[in-house]
C-alpha positions, -999 to 999 in steps of 0.1 A, spaced: 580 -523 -195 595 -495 -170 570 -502 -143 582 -539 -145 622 -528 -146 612 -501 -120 600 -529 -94 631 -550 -101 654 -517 -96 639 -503 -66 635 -544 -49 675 -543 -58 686 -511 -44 668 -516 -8 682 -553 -10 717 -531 -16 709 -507 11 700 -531 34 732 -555 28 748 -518 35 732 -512 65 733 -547 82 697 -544 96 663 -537 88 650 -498 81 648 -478 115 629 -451 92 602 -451 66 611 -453 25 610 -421 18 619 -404 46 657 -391 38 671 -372 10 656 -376 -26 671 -388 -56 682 -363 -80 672 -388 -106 641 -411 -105 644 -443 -121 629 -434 -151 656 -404 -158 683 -429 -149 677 -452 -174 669 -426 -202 703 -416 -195 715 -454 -197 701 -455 -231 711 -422 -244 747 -426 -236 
């Protein structure tokens, strides 16, 4: 059940990013800063709270 919520989140945050940006990636995913939280942390944290 993550892996399949993972996809979804990860398909919606570039779709966010790239709204954001206005244009395609100039870099490869992956290549800035890290996320202090992976997805599954972030939704532990959604459930836990």
């Amino acid at each position: 059940m993550i892996e399949e919520l993972a996809d979804l989140w990860l398909a919606r945050r570039e779709s966010e990013l790239r709204e954001r940006r206005g244009a395609e990636r100039q870099r490869k995913a992956g290549a800035g800063p890290k996320y202090d939280l992976v997805f599954t942390d972030r939704l532990l944290v959604t459930l836990a709270t």
